[in-house]
C-alpha positions in Angstrom: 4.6 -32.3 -3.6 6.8 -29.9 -5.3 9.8 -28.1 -3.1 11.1 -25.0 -3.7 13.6 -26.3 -6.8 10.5 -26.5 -8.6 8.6 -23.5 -7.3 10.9 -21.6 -9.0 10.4 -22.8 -11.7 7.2 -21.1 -11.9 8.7 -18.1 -10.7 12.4 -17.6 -13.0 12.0 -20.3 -15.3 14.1 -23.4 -14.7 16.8 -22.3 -16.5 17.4 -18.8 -14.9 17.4 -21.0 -11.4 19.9 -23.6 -12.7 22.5 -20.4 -14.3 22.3 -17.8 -11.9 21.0 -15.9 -15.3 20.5 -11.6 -14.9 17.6 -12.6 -13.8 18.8 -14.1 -10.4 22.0 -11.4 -10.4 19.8 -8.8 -9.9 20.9 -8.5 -6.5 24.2 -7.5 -7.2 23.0 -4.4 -8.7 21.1 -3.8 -5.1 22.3 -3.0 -1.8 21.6 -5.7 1.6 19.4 -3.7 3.7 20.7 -3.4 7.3 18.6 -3.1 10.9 19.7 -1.7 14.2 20.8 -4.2 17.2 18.5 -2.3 19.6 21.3 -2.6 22.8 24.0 -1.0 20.5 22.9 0.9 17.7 25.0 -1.5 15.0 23.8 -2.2 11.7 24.0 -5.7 10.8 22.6 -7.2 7.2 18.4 -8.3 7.6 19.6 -11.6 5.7 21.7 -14.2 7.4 22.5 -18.1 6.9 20.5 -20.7 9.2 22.6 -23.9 9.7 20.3 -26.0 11.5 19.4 -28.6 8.8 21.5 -28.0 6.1 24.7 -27.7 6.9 24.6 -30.7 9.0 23.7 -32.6 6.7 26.7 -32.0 4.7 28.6 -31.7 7.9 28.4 -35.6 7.7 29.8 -35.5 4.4 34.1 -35.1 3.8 32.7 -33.3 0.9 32.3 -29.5 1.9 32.3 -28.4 -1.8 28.2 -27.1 -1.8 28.6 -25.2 1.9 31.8 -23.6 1.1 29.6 -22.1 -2.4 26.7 -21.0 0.0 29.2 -19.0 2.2 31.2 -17.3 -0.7 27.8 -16.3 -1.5 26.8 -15.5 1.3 29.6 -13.3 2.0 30.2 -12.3 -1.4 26.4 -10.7 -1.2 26.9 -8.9 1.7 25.8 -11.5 4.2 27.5 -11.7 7.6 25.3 -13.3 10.2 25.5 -16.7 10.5 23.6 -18.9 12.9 24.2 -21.9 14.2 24.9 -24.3 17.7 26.9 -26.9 18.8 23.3 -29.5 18.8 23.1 -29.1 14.7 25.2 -32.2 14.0 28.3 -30.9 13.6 27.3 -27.8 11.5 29.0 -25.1 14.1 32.3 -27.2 13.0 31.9 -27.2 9.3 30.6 -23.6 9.3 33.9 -22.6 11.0 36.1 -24.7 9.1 34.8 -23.4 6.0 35.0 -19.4 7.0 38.4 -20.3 8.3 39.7 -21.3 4.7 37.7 -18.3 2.8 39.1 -16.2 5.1 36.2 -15.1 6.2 36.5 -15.9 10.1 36.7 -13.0 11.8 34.4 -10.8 9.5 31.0 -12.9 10.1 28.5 -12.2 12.6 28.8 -15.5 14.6 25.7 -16.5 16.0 26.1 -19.7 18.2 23.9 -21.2 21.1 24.7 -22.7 24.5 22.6 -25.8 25.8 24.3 -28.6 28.0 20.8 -29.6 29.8 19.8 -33.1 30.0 16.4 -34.5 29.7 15.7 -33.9 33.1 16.2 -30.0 32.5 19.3 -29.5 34.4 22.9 -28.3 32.8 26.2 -28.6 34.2 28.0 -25.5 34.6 31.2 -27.2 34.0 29.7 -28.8 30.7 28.6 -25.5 29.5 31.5 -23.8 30.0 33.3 -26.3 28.1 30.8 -26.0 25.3 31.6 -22.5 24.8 35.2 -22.6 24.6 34.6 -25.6 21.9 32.9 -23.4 20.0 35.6 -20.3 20.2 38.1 -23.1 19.3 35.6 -24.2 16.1 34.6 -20.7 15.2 38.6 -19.9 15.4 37.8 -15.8 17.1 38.3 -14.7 19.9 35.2 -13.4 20.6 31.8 -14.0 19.9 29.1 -11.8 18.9 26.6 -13.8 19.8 25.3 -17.0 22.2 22.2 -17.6 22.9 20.6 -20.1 25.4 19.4 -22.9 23.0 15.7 -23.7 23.6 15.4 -21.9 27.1 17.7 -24.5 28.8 18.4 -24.7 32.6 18.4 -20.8 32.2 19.0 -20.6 36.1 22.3 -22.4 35.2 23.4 -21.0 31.8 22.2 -17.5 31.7 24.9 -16.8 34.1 27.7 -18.1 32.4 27.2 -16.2 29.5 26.2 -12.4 31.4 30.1 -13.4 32.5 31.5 -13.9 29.5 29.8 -10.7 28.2 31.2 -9.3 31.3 34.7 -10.3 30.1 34.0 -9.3 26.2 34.3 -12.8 25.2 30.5 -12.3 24.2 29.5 -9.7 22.4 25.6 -9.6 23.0 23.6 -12.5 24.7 20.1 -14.1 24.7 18.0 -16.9 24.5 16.0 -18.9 21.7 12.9 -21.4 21.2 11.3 -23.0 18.5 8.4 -24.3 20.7 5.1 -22.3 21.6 5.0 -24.1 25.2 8.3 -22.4 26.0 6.9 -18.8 24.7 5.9 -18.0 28.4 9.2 -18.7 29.8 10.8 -16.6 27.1 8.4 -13.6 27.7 9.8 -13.6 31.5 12.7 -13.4 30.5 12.3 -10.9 28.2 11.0 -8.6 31.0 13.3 -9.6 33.7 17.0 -10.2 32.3 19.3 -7.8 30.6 19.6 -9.5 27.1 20.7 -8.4 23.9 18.7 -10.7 21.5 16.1 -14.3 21.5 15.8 -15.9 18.5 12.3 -17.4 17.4 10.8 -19.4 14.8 8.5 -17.1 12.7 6.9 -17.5 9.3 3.9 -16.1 7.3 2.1 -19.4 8.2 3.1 -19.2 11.6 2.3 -16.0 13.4 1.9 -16.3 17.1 5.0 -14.4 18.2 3.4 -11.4 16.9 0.9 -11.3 19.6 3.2 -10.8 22.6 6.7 -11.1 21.7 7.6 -9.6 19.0 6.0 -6.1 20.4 7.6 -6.8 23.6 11.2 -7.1 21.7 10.5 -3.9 20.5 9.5 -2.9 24.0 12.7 -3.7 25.4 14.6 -3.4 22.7 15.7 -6.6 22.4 17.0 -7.5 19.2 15.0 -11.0 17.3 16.4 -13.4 15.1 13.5 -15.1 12.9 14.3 -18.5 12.4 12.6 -20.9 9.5 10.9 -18.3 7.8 9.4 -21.2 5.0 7.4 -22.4 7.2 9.6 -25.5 7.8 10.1 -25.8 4.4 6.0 -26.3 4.4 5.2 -22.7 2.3 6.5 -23.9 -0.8 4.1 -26.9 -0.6 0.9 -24.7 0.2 2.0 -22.6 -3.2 3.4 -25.1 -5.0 0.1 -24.5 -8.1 0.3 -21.1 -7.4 1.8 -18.4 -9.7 3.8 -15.2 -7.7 0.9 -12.5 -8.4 1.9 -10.0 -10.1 1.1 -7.9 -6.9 4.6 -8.9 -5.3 6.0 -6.4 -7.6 5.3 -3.6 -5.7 7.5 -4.9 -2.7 10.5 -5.8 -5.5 9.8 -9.8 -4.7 10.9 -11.7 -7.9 10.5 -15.3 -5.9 8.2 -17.0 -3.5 10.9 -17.4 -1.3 11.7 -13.3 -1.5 7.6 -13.0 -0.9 8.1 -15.4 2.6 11.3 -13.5 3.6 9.9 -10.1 3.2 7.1 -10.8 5.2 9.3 -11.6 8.0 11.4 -8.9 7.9 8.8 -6.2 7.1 7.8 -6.6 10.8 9.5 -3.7 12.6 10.9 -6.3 15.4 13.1 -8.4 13.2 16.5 -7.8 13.2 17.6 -10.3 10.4 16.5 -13.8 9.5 18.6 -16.6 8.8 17.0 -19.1 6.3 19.2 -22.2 6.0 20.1 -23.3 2.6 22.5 -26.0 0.9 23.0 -24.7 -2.8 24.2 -21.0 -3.8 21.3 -20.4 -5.8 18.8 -20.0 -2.9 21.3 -18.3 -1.0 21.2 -15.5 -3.7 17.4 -15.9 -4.3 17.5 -15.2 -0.3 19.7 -12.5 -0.2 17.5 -10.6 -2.6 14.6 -10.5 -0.3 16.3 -8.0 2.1 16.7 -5.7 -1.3 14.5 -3.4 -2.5 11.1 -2.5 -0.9 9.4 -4.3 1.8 5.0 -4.8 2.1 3.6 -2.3 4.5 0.5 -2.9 6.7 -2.3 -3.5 4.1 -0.1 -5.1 1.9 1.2 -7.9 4.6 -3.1 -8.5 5.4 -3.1 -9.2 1.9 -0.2 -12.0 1.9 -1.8 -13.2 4.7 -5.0 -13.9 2.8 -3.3 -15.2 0.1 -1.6 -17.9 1.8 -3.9 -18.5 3.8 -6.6 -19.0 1.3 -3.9 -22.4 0.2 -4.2 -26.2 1.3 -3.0 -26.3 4.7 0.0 -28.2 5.4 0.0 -30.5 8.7 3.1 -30.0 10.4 3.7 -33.9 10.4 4.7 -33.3 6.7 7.0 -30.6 7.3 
């Protein structure tokens, strides 16, 4: 099946993916768009960098030469919010070290996550406390604008800790995050019962659900929502990997498929920013140019919908 090197080949061309040609640097000549934090007021970018897949990957490596690219991009581009956790195989560490020697540091939005539960669901509060400051000492700031509890762990236990810390403005804003639809009715309580600043959820144009409940509830409460894996687990670029980028897209400035996924996300009105991960400074440019230019209103996000679903589906054990 073809991945999304090869998508955009239909898209740019191979070459204009391989040289960063105009083509690519047309979001230079753009400007990021930004969204309000809905507990603040502040304007952070609509496009940030995932970490949970690639960067550990390369984490493993002693060769940080590809992740230290993305982030100069990144950064370079107008990017600042960076997401990541202490679970994603060393990725918080490498992400850290990395902004540390660009000098970047203390000017990213630092989204980490907090999750010391064991199998049996419970966390130690000593544990998670010592989690944290590991990842003030990796991060290398004094304070954190962001952790979240990862995957809605021993919230009875964690939760806490980190309305402290906020307490103590070591924490900037709190909240909690899940990837898992069995967990969605956990989160909603949450939502409605406990002061938080932001959850972070896994949202696609393939996979909808949040939009039924939680996402109008964010804006309800004004809670702030991260959109994590926004290509559908990597899965969209399959479903349209024989299929041109009609010439439709146009009319919300989306030059790539992966600009088309992206701006569907962030067209909803709940979305703060979404964080697609990536391991080459290409894509992070080709990402960064989906929170440029015009987004798809109502009838126009009906008809992506139709489009994509209209392709093969993908089974999500091939993702």
């Amino acid at each position: 099946m073809m991945n999304r090197r090869q998508c955009l080949g239909l898209t740019l061309g191979a070459s204009a993916a391989m040289s960063l040609s105009p083509q690519w640097l047309w979001a230079a000549q753009q400007t990021l768009g930004e969204r309000i934090i809905p507990s603040t007021g502040e304007k952070i970018p609509v496009i940030g960098l995932g970490s949970s897949a690639t960067f550990a990957q390369f984490a493993r490596s002693e060769d940080l030469s590809n992740l230290k690219e993305v982030m100069r991009t990144f950064f370079e581009n107008g990017g600042r919010v960076f997401d990541t956790a202490p679970a994603y195989g060393g990725a918080e560490e490498a992400a850290g070290k990395i902004a540390q020697e660009l000098g970047i540091h203390k000017k990213v939005f630092w989204a980490t996550k907090l999750n010391v539960a064991t199998r049996n669901g419970s966390a130690d509060p000593k544990a998670a406390r010592a989690q944290v400051e590991q990842s003030f000492k990796r991060l290398g700031v004094e304070k954190i604008d962001l952790i979240q509890i990862h995957n809605t762990g021993d919230l009875a236990t964690q939760l806490p800790i980190l309305k402290e810390l906020k307490a103590q403005q070591r924490i900037r804003y709190i909240g909690i995050t899940t990837t898992f639809p069995e967990q969605y009715a956990l989160l909603e309580s949450m939502m409605r019962n406990e002061p938080i600043d932001f959850v972070g959820l896994d949202y696609a144009i393939d996979n909808r659900d949040v939009e039924e409940k939680l996402l109008p509830l964010a804006i309800e409460r004004k809670i702030g929502v991260l959109a994590y894996l926004p290509f559908g687990r990597t899965s969209l670029f399959k479903r349209v990997a024989n299929v041109a980028l009609p010439q439709w897209a146009s009319e919300f400035d989306a030059k790539t498929w992966a600009q088309f996924f992206i701006k569907y996300v962030i067209s909803h009105p709940a979305i703060t920013a979404v964080t697609p991960s990536t391991s080459q400074a290409k894509n992070m440019l080709d990402n960064i140019g989906g929170g440029m230019g015009r987004l798809p209103d109502q009838a126009m996000r009906k008809r992506m919908i139709e489009l994509i679903d209209a392709q093969p589906y993908i089974p999500v054990s091939l993702r």
